[in-house]
C-alpha positions as CSV (number, residue, x, y, z in Angstrom):
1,X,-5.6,12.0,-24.5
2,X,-8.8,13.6,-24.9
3,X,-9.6,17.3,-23.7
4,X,-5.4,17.9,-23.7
5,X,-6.1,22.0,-23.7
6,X,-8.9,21.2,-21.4
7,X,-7.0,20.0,-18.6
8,X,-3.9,21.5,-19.2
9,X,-5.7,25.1,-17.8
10,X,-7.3,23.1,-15.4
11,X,-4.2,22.1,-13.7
12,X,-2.4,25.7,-14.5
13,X,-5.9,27.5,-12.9
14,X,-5.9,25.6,-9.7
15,X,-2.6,26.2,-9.3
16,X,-2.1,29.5,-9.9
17,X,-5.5,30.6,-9.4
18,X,-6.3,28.7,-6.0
19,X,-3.4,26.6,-4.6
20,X,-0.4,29.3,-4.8
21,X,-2.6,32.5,-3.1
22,X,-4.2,30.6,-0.7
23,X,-1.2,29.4,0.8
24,X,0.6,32.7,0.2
25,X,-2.7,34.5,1.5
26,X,-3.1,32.4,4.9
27,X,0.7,30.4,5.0
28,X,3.2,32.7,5.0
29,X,4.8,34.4,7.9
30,X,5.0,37.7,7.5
31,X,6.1,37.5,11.4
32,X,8.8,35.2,11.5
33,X,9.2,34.1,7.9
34,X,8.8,30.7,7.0
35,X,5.8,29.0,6.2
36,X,2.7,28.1,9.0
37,X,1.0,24.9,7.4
38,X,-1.9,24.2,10.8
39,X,-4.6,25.6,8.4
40,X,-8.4,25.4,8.9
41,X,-10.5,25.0,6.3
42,X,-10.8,29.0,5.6
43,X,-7.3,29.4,6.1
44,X,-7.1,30.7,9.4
45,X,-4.1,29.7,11.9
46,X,-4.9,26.7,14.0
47,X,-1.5,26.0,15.4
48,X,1.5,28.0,14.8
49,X,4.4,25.2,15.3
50,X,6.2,24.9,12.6
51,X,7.3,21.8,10.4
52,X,10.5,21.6,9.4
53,X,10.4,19.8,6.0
54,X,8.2,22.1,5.0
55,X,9.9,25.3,5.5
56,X,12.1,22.9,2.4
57,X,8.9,21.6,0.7
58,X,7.1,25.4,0.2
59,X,10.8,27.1,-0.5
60,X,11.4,24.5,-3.4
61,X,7.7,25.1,-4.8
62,X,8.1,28.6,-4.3
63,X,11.9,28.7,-6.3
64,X,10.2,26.7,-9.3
65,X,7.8,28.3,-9.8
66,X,9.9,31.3,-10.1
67,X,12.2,29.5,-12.1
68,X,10.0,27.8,-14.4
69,X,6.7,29.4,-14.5
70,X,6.6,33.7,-14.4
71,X,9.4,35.3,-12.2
72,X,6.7,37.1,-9.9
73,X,8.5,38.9,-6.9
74,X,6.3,37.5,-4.4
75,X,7.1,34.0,-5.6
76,X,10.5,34.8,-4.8
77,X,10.0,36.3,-2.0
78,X,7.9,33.4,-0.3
79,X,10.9,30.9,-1.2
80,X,13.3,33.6,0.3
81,X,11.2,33.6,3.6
82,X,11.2,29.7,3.9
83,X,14.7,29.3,2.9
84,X,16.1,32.1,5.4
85,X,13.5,30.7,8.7
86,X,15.1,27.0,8.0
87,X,18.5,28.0,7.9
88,X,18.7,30.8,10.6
89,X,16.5,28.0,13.0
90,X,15.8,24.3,12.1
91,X,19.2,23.0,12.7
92,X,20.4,21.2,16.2
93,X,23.8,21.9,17.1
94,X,25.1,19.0,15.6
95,X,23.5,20.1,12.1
96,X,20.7,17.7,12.2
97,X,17.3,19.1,11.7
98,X,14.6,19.2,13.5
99,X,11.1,18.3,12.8
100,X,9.0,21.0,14.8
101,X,9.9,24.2,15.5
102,X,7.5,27.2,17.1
103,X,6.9,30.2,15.1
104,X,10.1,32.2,16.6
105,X,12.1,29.3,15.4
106,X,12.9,27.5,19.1
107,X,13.5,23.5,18.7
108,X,10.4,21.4,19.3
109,X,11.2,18.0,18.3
110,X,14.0,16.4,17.0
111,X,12.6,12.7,15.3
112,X,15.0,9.8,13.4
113,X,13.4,11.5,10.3
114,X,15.8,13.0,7.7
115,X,13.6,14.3,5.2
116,X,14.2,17.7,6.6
117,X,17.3,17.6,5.3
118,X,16.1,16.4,1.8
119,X,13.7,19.2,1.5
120,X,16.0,21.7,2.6
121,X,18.5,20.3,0.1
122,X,16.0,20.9,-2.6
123,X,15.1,24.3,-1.5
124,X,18.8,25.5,-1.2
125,X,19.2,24.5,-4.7
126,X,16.2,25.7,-6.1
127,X,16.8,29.4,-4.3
128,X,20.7,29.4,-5.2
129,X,19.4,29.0,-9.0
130,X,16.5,31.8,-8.5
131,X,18.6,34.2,-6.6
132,X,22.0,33.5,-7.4
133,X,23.0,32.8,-3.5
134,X,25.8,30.7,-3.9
135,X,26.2,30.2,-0.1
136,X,22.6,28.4,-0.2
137,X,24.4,26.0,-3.2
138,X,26.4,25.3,-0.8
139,X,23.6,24.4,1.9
140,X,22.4,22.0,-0.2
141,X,25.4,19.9,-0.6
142,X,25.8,19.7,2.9
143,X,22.0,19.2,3.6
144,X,22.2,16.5,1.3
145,X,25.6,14.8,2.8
146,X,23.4,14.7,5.9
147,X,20.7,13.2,4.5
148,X,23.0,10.2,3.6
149,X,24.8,10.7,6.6
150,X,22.2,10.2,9.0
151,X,20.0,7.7,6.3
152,X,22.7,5.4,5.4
153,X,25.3,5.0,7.7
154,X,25.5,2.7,10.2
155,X,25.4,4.0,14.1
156,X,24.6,7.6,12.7
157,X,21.5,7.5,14.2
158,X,20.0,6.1,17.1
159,X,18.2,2.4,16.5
160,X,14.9,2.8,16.5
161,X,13.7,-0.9,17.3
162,X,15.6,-3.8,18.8
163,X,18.1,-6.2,16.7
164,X,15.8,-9.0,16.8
165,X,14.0,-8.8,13.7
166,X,16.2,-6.2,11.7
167,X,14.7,-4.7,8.1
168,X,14.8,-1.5,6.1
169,X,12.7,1.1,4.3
170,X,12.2,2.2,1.1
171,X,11.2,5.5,1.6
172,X,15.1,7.2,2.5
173,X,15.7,5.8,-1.0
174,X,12.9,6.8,-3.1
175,X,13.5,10.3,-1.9
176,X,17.0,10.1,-2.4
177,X,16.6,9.6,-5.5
178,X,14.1,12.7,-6.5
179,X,16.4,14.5,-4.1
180,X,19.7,13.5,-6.4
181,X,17.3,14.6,-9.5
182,X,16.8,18.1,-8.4
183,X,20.3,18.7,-6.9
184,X,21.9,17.5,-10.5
185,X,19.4,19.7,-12.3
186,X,20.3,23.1,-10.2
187,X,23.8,22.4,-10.3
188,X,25.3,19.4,-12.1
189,X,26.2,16.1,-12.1
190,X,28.4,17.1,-8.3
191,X,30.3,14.4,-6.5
192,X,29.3,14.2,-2.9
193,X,30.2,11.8,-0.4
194,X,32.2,10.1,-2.8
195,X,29.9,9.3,-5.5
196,X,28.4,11.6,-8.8
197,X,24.6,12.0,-7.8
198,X,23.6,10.2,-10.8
199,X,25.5,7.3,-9.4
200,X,23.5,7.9,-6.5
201,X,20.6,7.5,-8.3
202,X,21.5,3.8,-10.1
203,X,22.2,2.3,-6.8
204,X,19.1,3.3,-5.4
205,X,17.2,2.2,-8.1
206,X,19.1,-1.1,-8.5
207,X,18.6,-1.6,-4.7
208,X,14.8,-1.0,-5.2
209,X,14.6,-3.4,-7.8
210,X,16.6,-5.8,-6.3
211,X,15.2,-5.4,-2.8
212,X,11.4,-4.4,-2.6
213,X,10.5,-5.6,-6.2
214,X,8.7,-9.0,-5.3
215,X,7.7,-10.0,-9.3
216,X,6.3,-13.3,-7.6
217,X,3.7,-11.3,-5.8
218,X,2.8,-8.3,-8.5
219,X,4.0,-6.0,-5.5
220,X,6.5,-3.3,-4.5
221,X,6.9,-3.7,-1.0
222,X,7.5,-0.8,1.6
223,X,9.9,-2.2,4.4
224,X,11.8,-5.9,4.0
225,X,14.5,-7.6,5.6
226,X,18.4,-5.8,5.4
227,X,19.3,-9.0,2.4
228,X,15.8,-8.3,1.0
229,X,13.5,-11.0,2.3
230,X,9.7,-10.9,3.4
231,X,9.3,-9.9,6.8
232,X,6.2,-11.8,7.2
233,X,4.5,-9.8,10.0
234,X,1.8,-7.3,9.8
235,X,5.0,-4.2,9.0
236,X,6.1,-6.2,6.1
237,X,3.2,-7.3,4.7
238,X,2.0,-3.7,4.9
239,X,1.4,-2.1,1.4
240,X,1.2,1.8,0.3
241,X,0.0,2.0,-3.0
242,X,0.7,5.5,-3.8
243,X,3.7,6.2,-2.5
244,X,5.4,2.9,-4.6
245,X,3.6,5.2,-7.4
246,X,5.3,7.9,-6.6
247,X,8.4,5.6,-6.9
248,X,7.2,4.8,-9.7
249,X,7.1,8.0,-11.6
250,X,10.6,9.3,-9.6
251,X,12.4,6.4,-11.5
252,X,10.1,6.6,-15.3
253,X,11.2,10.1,-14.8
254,X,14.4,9.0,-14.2
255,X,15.1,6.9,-17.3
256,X,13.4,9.8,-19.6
257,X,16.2,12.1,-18.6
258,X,18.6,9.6,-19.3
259,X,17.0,7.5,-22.4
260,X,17.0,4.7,-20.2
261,X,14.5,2.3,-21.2
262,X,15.3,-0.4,-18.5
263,X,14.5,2.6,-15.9
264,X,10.9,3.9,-17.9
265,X,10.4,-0.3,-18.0
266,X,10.5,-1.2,-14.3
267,X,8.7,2.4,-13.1
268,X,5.8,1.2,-15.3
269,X,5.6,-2.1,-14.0
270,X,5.6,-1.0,-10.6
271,X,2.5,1.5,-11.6
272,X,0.8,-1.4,-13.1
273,X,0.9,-4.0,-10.0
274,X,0.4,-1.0,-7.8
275,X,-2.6,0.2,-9.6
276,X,-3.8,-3.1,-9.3
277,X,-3.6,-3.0,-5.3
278,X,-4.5,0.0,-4.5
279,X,-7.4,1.3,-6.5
280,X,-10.7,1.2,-4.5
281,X,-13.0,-1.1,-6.8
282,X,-16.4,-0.4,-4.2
283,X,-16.0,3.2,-4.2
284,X,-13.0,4.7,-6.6
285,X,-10.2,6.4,-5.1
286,X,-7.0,4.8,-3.8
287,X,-6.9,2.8,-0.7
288,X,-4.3,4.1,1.8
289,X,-3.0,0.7,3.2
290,X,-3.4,-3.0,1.4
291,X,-2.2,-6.4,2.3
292,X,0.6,-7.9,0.8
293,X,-1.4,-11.5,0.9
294,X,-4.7,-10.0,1.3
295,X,-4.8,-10.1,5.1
296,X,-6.3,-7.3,6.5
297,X,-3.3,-4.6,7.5
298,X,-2.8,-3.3,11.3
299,X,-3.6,0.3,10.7
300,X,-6.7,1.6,11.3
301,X,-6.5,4.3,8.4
302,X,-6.1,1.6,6.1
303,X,-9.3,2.9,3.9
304,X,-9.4,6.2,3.8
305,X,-8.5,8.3,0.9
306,X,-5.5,10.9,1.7
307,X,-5.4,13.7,-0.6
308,X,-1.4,12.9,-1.3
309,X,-1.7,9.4,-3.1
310,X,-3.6,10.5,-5.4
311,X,-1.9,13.5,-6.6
312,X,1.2,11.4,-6.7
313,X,-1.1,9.2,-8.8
314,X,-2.4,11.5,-11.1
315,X,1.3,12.7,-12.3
316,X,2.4,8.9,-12.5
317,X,0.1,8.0,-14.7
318,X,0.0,11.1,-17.6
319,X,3.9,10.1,-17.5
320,X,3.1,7.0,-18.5
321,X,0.9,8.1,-21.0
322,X,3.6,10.8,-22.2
323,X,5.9,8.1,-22.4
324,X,4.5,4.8,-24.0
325,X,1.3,6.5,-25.6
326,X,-0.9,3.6,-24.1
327,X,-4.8,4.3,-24.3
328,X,-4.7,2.6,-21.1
329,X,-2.3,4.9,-19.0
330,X,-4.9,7.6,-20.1
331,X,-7.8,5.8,-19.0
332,X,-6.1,5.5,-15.8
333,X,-4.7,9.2,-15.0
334,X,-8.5,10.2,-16.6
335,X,-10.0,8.0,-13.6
336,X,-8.0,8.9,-11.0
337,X,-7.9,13.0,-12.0
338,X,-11.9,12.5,-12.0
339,X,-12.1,11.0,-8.7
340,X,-9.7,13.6,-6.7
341,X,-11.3,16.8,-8.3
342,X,-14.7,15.4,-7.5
343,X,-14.2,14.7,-3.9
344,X,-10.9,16.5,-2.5
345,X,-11.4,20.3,-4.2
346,X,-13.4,22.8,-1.6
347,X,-16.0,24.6,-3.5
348,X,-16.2,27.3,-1.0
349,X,-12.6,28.0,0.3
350,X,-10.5,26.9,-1.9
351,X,-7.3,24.8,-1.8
352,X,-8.0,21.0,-1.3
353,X,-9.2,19.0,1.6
354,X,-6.5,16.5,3.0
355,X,-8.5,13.6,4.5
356,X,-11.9,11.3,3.2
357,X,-13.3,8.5,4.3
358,X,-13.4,5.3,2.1
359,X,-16.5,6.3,0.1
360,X,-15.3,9.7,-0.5
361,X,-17.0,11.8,2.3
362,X,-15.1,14.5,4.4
363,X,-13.3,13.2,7.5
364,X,-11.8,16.4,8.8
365,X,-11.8,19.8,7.1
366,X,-8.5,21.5,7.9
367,X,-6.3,22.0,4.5
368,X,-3.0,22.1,6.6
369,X,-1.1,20.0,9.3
370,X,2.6,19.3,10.2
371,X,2.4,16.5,7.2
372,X,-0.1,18.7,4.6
373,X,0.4,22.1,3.5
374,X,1.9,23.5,0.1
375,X,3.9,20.5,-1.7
376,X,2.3,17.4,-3.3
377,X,-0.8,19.5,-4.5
378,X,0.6,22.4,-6.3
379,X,3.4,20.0,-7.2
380,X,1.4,17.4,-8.9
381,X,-0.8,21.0,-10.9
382,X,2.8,22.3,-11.8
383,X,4.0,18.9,-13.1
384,X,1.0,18.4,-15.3
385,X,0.3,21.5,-16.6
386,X,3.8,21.2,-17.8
387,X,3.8,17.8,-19.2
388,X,0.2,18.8,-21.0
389,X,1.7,22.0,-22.8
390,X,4.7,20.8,-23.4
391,X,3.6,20.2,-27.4
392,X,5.1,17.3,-27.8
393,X,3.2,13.8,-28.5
394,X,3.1,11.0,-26.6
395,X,5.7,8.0,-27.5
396,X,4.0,5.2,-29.6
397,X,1.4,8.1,-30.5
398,X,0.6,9.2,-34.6
């Protein structure tokens, strides 16, 4: 890949020279704790509700970087502040978490969503490794029994829609899986709720493949019927490009850690059909929503370009490159890094903005919400920065 060293300190200076202080400038709570993510575009406070998943999102970010990058106090510190707000506030009395909070910590909204709980499993981990808080090892165990809890099993949760036409998502899997990865990384292959979390992990991925694979139509499909089938109505014809990429790159990295081709194998092909759907051939960028047989999808957002997609996008494809060595993977991560840094970095302010319309222009400028603040950004600079200076070649490469 040409201009390794280049980018490398690219994705290392955004991070650590824009991403990190701007959300540890204008983010964190010096209050309350926690972190506020309703961000304008200078960084000032637009809304001071709080979202759950990212008091677990930030506290994560906050541990690695501690953990992997410089052990600055106020790295620390931040992670500390997120970890403490979620777990002195952002469970109901049952243990489930909520999804808003206000700044003092009082309930807001409870939702059907459980990726609080997989966020706070992660940042529980992350901060008993950083700080040595073994009581916050033990939060994430039984964050992440919730998470399967109220995901998997049956009556757990109220239904959402009616029996007639039932189906299922792929989304409480895909993070279950890169939830699994980070809770075996802090703390070891740990059975919990009756299975290893690496066994876990292979029935997710076998159900993926087995389920929302459709080889027939070069597609990876986000919602099908409970045995697997098309649900051939606008939800499941309904295709997200970048988040099966970020599938995608959750099971390559997957079968990396384990030596498992079969895994690196179907994480690339879903890249490559993906790809294929989702890249915006008019006016570059990834289109938000597609159409599993080209019909035109029920969502009215369908075209625009969110900022997420394509960070998840960029790190998907330098793993592919890392691991195959293809000219093409690079060709691909090169076109999609040049897009996002031309169109989503603020010169002015810093940080990125979250939401474009089709042919790249500025929809809104706020660089926080309840669903953006500081996770798939300085994620996807951390990741890559890593994977460029790691020294070591691509497979396939001389």
């Amino acid at each position: 890949m040409e201009g390794r060293a280049h980018l490398a300190a690219l994705y290392r200076g955004t991070l650590l020279g824009d991403v990190v202080p701007f959300w540890l400038r204008h983010g964190l709570d010096r209050s309350h704790g926690g972190i506020l993510t309703s961000l304008g575009r200078d960084g000032a406070v637009m809304d001071t509700d709080k979202s759950v998943w990212f008091q677990g999102r930030a506290g994560w970010m906050f541990a690695t970087l501690y953990l992997t990058v410089e052990r600055r106090p106020e790295w620390l510190e931040a992670a500390r502040s997120c970890v403490a707000f979620s777990q002195q506030h952002c469970h109901g009395p049952d243990g489930k978490m909520y999804f808003t909070v206000t700044q003092e910590g009082r309930p807001l909204r409870m939702r059907r969503y459980v990726f609080s709980e997989s966020f706070a499993a992660i940042s529980y981990a992350a901060w008993s490794q950083a700080s040595g808080d073994q009581t916050a090892a033990a939060d994430a165990v039984t964050a992440f029994e919730r998470y399967l809890r109220y995901s998997f099993e049956p009556g757990a949760m109220p239904p959402k829609f009616e029996t007639t036409r039932p189906s299922k998502g792929i989304g409480a899997l895909m993070i279950g899986i890169v939830t699994a990865q980070e809770l075996r990384a802090a703390g070891g292959d740990q059975l919990i709720s009756g299975k290893s979390l690496t066994a876990w992990i292979d029935a997710w991925i076998g159900e993926i493949e087995r389920d929302f694979l459709k080889p027939e139509h070069a597609a990876l499909l986000e919602v099908v019927a409970p045995d697997g089938g098309i649900i051939d109505h606008a939800e499941g014809r309904t295709l997200n490009p970048g988040h099966a990429m970020e599938c995608a790159w959750f099971i390559m990295q997957e079968g990396r850690l384990r030596g498992n081709d079969a895994y690196v194998k179907l994480g690339l092909q879903i890249l490559d059909w993906m790809w294929a759907r989702g890249w915006d051939s008019k006016y570059g960028g990834l289109l938000y929503f597609t159409g599993l047989q080209g019909l035109p999808v029920q969502e009215y957002w369908h075209d625009m370009k969110f900022w997420w997609p394509h960070c998840e996008t960029i790190i998907a494809t330098l793993l592919a490159w890392k691991l195959t060595g293809e000219a093409r993977y690079a060709a691909m991560h090169q076109q999609v890094h040049d897009w996002s840094f031309a169109h989503f970095p603020d010169r002015e302010h810093g940080e990125w903005f979250g939401y474009l319309h089709r042919d790249g222009s500025l929809s809104q400028p706020a660089k926080g919400n309840q669903f953006k603040g500081p996770f798939h950004l300085p994620r996807m600079l951390w990741f890559c920065a890593r994977e460029l200076e790691s020294g070591l070649p691509p497979a396939g490469s001389e």
